[in-house]
MOPAC internal coordinates of N, CA, C and O (Angstrom, degrees):
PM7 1SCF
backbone

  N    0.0000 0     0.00 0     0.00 0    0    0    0
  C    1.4365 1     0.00 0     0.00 0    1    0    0
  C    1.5286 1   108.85 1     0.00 0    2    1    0
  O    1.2310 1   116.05 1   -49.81 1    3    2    1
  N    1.4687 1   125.10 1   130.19 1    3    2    1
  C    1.3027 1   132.46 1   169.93 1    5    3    2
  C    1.9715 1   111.53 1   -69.80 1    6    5    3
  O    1.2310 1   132.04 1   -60.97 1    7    6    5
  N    1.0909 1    94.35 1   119.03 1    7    6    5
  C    1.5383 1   102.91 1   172.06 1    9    7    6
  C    1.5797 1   101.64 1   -72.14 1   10    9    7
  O    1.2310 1   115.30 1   -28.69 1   11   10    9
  N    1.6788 1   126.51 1   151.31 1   11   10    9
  C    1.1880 1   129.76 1   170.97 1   13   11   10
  C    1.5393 1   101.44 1  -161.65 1   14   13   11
  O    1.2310 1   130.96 1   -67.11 1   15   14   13
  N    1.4790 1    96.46 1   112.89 1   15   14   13
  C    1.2803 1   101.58 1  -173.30 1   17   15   14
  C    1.8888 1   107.76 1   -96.17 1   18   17   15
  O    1.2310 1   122.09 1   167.78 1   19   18   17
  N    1.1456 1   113.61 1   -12.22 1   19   18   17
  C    1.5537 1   133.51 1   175.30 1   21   19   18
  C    1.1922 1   141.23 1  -157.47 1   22   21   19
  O    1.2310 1   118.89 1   -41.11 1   23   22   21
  N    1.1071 1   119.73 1   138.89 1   23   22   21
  C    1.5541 1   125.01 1  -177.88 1   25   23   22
  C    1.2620 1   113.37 1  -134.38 1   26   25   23
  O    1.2310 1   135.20 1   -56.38 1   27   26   25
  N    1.9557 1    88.19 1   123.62 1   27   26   25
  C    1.2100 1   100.22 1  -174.46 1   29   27   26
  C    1.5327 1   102.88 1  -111.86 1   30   29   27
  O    1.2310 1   120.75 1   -37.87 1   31   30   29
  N    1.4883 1   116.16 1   142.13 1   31   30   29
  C    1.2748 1   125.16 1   146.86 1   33   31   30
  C    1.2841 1   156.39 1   -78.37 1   34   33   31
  O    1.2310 1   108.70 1   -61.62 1   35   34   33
  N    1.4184 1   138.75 1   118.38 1   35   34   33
  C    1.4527 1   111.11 1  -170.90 1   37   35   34
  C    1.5165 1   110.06 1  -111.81 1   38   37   35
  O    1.2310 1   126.41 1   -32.29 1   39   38   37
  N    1.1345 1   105.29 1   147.71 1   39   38   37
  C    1.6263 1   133.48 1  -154.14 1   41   39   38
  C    1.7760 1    93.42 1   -85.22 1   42   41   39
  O    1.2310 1   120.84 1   151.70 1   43   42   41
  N    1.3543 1   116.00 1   -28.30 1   43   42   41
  C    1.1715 1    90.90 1  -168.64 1   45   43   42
  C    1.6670 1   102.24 1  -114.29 1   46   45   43
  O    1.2310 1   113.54 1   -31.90 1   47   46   45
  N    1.6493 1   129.82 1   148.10 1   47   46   45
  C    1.3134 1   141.17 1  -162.40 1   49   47   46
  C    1.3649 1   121.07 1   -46.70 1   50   49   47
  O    1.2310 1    93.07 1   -47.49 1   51   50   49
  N    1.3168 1   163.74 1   132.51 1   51   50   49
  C    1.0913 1   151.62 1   158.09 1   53   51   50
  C    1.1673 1   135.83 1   -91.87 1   54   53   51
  O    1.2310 1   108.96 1   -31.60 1   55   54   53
  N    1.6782 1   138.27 1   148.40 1   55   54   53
  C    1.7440 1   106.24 1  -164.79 1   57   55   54
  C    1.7048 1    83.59 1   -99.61 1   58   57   55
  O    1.2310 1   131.47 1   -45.48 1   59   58   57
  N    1.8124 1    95.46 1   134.52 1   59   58   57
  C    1.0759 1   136.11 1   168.64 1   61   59   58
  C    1.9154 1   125.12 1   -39.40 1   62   61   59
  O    1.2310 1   136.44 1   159.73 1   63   62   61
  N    1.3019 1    85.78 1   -20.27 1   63   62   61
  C    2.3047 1   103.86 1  -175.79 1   65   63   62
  C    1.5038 1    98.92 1   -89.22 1   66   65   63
  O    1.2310 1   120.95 1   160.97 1   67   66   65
  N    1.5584 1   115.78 1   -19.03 1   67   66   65
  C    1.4995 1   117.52 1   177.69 1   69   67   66
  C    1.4824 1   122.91 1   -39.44 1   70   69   67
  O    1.2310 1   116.19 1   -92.90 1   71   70   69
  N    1.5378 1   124.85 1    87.10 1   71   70   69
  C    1.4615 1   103.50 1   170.67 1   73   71   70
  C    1.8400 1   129.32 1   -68.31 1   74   73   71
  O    1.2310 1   119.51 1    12.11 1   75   74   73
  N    1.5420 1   118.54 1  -167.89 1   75   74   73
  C    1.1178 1   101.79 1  -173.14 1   77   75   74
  C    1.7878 1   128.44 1   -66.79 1   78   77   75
  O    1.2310 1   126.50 1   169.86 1   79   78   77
  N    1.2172 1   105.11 1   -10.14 1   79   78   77
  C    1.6357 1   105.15 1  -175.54 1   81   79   78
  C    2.0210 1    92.77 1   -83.37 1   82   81   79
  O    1.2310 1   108.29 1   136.85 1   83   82   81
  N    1.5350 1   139.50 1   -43.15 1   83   82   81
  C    0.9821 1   122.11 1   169.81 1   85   83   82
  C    1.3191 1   135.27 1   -56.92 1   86   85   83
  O    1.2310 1   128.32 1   165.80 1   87   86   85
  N    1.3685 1   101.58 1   -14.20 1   87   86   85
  C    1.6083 1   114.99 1  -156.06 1   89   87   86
  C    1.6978 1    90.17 1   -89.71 1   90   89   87
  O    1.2310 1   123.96 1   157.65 1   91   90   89
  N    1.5292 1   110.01 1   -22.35 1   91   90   89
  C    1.6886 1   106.93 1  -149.78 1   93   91   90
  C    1.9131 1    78.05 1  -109.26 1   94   93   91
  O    1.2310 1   110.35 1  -172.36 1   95   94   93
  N    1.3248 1   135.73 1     7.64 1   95   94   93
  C    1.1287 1   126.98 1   170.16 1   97   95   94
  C    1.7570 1    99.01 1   -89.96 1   98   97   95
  O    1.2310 1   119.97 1   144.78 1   99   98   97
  N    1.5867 1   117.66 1   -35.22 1   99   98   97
  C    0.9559 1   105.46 1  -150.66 1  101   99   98
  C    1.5031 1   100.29 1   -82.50 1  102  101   99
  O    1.2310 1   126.23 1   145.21 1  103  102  101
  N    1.1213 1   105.62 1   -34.79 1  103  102  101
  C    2.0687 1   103.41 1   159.59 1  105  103  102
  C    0.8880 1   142.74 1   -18.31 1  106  105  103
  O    1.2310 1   126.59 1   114.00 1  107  106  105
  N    1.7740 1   104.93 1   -66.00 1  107  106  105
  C    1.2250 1   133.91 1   151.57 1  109  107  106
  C    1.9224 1   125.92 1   -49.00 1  110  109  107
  O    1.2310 1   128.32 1   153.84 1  111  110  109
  N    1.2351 1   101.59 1   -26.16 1  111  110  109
  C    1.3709 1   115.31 1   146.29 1  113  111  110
  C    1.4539 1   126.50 1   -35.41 1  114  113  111
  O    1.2310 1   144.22 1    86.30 1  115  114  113
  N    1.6123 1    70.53 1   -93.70 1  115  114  113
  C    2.0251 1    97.31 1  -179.43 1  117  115  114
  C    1.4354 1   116.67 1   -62.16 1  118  117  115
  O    1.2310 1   119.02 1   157.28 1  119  118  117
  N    1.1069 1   119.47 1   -22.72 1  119  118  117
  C    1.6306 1   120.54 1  -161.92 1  121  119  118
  C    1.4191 1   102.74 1  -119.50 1  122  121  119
  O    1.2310 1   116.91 1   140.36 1  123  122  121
  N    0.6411 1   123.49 1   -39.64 1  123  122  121
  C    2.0185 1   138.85 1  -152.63 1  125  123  122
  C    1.1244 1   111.03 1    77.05 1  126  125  123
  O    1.2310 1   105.03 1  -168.14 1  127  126  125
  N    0.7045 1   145.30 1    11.86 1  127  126  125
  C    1.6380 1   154.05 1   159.45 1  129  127  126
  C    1.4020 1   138.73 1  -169.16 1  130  129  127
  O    1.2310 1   117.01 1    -2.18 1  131  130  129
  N    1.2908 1   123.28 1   177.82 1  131  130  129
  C    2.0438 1   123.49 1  -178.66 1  133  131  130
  C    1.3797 1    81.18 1  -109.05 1  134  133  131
  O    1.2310 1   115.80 1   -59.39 1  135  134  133
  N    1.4185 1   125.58 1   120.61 1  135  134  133
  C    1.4479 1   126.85 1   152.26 1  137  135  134
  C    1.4331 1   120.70 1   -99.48 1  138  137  135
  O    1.2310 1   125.74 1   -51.55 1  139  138  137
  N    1.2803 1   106.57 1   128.45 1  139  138  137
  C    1.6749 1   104.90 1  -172.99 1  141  139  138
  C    1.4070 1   111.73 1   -59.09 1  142  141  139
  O    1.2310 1   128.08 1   -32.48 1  143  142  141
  N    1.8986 1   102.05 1   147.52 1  143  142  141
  C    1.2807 1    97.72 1  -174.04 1  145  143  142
  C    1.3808 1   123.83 1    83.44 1  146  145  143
  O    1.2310 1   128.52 1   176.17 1  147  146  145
  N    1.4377 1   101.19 1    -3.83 1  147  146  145
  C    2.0278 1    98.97 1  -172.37 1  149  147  146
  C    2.1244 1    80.66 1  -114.00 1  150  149  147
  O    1.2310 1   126.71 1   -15.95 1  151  150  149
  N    1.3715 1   104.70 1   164.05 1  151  150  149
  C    1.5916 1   128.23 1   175.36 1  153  151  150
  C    1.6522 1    97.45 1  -118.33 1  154  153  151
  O    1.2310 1   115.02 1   -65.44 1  155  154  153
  N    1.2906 1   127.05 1   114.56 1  155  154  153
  C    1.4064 1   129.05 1   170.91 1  157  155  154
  C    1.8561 1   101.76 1   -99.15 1  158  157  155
  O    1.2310 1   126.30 1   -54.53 1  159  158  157
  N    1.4535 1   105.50 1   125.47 1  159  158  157
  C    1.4355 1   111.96 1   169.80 1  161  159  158
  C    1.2435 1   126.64 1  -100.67 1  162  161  159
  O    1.2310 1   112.63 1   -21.55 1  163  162  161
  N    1.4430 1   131.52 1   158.45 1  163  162  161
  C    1.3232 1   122.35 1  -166.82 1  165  163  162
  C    1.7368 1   100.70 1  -164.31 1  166  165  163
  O    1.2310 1   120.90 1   -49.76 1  167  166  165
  N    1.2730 1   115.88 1   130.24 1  167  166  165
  C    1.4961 1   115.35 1   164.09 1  169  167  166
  C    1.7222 1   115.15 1  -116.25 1  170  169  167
  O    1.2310 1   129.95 1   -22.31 1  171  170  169
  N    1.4608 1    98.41 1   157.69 1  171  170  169
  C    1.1795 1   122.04 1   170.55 1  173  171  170
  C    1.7643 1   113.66 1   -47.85 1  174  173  171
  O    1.2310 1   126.28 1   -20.16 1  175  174  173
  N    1.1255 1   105.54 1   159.84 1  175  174  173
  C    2.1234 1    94.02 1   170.94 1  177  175  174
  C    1.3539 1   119.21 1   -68.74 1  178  177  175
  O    1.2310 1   117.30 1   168.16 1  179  178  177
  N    1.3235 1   122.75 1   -11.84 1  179  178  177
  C    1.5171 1   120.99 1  -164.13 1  181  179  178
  C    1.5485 1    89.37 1  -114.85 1  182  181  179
  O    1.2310 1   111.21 1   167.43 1  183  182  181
  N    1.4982 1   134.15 1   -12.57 1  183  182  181
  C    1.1455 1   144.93 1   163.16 1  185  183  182
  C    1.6562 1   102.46 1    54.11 1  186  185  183
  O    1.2310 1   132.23 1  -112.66 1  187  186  185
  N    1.6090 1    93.99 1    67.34 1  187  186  185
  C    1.3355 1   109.54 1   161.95 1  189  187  186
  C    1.3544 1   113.12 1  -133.67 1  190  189  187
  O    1.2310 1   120.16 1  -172.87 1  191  190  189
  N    1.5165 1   117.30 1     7.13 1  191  190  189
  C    1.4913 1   119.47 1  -164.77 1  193  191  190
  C    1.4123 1    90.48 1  -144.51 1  194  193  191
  O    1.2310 1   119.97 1   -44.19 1  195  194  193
  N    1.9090 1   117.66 1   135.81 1  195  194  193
  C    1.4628 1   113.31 1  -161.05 1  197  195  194
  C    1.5256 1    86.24 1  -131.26 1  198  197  195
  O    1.2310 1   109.76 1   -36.57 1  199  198  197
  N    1.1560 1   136.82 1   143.43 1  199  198  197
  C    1.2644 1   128.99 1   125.12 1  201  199  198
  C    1.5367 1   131.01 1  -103.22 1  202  201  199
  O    1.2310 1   114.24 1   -14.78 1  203  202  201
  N    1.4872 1   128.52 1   165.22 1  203  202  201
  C    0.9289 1   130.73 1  -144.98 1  205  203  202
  C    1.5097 1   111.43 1  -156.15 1  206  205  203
  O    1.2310 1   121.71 1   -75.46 1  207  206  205
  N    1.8881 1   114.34 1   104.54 1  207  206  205
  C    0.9626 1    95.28 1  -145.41 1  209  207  206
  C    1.9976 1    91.59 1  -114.83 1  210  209  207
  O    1.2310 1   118.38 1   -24.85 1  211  210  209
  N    1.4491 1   120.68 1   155.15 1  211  210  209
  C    1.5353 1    94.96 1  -178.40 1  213  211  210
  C    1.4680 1    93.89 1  -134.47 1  214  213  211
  O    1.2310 1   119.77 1   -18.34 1  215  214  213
  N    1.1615 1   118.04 1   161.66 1  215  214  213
  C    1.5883 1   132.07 1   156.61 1  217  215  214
  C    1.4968 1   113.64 1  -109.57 1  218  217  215
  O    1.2310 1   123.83 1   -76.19 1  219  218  217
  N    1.0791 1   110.25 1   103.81 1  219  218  217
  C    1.3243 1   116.23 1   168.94 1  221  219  218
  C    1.4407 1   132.91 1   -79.75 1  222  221  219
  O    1.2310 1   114.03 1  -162.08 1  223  222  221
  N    1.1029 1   128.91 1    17.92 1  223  222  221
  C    1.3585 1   161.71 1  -144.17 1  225  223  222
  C    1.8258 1   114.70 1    21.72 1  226  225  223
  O    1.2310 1   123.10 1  -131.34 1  227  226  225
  N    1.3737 1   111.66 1    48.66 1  227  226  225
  C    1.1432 1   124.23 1   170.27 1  229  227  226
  C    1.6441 1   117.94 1  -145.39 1  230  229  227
  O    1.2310 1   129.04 1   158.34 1  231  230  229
  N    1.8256 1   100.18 1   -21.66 1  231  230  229
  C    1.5178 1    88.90 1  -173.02 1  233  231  230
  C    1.8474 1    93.47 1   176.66 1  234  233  231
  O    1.2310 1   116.13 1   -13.79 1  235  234  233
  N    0.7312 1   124.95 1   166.21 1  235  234  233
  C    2.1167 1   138.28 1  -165.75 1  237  235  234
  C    1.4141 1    96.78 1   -75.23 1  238  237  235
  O    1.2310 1   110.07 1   -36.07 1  239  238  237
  N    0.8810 1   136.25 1   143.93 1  239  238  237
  C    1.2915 1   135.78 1   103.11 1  241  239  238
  C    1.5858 1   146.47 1  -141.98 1  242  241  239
  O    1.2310 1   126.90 1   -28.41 1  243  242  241
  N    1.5360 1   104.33 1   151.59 1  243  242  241
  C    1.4384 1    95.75 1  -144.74 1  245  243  242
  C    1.5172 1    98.33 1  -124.58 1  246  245  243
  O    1.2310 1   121.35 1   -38.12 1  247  246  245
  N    1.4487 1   115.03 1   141.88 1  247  246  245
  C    1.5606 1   118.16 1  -170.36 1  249  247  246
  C    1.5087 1   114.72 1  -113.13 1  250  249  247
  O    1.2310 1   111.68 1   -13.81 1  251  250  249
  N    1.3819 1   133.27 1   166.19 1  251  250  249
  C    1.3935 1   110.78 1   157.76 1  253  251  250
  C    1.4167 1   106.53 1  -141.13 1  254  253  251
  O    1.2310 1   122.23 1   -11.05 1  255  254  253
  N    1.2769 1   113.33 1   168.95 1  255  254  253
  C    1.8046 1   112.92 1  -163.83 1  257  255  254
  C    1.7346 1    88.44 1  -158.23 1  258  257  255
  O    1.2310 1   128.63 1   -53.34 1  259  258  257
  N    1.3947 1   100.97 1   126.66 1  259  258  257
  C    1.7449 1   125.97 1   173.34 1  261  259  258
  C    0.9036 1   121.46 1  -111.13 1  262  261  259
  O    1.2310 1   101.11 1   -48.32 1  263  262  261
  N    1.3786 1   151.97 1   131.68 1  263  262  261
  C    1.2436 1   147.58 1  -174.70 1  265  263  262
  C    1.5809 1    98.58 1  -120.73 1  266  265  263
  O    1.2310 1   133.16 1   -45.55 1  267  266  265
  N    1.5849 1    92.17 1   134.45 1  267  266  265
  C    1.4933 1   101.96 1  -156.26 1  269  267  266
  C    2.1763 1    91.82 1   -92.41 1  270  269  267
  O    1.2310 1   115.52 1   172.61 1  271  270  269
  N    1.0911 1   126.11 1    -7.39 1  271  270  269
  C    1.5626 1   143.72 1  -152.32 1  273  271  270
  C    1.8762 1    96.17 1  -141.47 1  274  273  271
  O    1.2310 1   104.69 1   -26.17 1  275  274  273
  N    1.1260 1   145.90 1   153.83 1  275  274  273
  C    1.3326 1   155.76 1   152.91 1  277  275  274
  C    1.1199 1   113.96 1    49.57 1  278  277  275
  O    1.2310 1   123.81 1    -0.02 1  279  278  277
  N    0.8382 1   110.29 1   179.98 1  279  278  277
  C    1.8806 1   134.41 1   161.54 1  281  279  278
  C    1.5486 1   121.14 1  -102.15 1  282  281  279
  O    1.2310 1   132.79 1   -27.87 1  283  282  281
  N    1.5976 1    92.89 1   152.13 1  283  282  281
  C    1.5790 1   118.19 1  -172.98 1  285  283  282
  C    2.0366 1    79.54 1   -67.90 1  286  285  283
  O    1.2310 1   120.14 1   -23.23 1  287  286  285
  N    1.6513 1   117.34 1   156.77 1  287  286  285
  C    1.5853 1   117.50 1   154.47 1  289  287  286
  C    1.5308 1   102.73 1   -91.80 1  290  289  287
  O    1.2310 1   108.58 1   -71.32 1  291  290  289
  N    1.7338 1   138.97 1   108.68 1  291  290  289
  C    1.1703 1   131.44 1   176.81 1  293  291  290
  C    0.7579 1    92.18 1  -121.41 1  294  293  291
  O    1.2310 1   112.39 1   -35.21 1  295  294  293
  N    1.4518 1   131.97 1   144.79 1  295  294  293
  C    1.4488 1   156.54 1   156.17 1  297  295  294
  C    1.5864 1   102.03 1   -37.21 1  298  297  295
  O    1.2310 1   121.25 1   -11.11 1  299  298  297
  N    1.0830 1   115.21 1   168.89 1  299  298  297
  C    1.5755 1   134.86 1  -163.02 1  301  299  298
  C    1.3037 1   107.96 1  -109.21 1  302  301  299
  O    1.2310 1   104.00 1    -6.48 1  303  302  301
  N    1.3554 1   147.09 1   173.52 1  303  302  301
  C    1.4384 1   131.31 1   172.17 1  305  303  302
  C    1.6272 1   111.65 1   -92.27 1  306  305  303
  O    1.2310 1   125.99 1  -174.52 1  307  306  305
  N    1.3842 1   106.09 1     5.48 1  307  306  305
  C    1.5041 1   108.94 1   151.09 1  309  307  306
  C    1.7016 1   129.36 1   -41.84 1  310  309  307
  O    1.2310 1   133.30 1   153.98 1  311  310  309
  N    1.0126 1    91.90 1   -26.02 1  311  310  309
  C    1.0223 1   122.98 1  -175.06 1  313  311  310
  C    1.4545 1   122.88 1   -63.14 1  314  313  311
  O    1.2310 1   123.98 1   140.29 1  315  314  313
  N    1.3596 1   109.98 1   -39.71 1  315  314  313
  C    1.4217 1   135.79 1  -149.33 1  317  315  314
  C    1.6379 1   120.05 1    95.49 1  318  317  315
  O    1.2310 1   120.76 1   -22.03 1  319  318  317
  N    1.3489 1   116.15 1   157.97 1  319  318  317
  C    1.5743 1   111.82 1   161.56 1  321  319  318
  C    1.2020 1   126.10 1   -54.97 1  322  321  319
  O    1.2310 1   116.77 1  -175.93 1  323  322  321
  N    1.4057 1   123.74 1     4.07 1  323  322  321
  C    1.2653 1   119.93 1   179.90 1  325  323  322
  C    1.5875 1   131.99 1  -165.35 1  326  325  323
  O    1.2310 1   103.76 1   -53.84 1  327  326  325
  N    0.9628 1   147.50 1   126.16 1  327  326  325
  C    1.7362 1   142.92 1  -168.33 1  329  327  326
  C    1.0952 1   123.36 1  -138.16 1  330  329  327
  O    1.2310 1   115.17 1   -52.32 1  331  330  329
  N    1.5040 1   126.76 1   127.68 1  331  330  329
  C    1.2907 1   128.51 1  -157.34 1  333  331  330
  C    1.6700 1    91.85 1   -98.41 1  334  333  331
  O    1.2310 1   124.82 1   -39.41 1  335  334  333
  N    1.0760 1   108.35 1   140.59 1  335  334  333
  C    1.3673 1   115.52 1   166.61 1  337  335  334
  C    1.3006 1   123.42 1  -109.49 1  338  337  335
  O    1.2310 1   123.79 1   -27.34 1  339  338  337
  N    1.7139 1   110.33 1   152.66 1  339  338  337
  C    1.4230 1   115.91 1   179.37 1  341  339  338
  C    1.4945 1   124.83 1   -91.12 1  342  341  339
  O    1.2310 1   111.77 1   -57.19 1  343  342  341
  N    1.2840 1   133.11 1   122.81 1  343  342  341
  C    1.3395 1   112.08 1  -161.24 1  345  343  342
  C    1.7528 1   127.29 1   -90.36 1  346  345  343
  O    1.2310 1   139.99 1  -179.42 1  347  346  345
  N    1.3455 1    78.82 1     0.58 1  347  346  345
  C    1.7282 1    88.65 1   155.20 1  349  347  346
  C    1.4417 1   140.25 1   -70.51 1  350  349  347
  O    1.2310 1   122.24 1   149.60 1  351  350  349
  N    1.0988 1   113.31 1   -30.40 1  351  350  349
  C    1.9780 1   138.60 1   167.72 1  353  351  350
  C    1.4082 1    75.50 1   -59.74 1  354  353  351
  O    1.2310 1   111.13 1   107.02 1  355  354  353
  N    1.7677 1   134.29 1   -72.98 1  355  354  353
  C    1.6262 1   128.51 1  -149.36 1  357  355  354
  C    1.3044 1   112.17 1   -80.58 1  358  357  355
  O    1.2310 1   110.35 1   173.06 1  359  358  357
  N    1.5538 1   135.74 1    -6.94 1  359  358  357
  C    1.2161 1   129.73 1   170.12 1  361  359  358
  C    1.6944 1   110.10 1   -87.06 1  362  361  359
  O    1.2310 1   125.84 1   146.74 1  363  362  361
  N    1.5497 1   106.38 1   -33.26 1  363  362  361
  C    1.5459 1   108.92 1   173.65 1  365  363  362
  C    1.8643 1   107.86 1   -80.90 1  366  365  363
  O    1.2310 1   121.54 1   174.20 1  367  366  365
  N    1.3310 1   114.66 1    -5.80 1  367  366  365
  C    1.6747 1    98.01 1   158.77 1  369  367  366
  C    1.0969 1   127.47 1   -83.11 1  370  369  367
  O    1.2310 1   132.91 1   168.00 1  371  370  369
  N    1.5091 1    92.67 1   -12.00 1  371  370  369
  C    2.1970 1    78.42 1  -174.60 1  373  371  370
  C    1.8257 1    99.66 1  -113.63 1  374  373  371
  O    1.2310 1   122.07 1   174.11 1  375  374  373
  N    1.0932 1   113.64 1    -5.89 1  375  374  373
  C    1.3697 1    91.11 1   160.80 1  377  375  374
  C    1.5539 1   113.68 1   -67.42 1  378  377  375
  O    1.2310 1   124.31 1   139.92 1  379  378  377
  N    1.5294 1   109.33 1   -40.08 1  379  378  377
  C    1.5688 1    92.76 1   171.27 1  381  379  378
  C    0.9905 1   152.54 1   -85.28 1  382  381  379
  O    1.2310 1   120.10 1   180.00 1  383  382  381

């Protein structure tokens, strides 16, 4: 089981062809670093395509999820480049 002590989001779009060594630059971007145990999120511009990148404090890994119907709801870069999320709001969405 992957431990995840945080999830962070980034506000601003990512290109979607990114494998895992770009994806873990763009972190390092937005965040200043991969902290173990944290999940960094990222959508496409039309924000129907997510990847999902984690440090588990041994080694990357990075997922991706498409939605073949709608859009992901991501915050805007109004926002800032970046937003930590609470994972309580995300455990009470999918029970419902």
């Amino acid at each position: 089981m992957i431990r995840i002590d945080a999830i962070w989001l980034a506000t601003e779009p990512m290109d979607m062809r990114a494998g895992t060594e770009m994806a873990l630059a763009k972190v390092i971007a937005v965040f200043g670093a991969a902290q173990p145990h944290c999940a960094y999120l990222f959508a496409s511009r039309r924000a129907n395509r997510m990847k999902v990148l984690v440090h588990d404090g041994f080694g990357i890994w990075l997922a991706a999820c498409r939605l073949n119907q709608g859009r992901f709801h991501w915050p805007g870069s109004r926002h800032g480049s970046e937003m930590e999320l609470d994972a309580r709001p995300l455990t009470e969405q999918a029970r419902a």
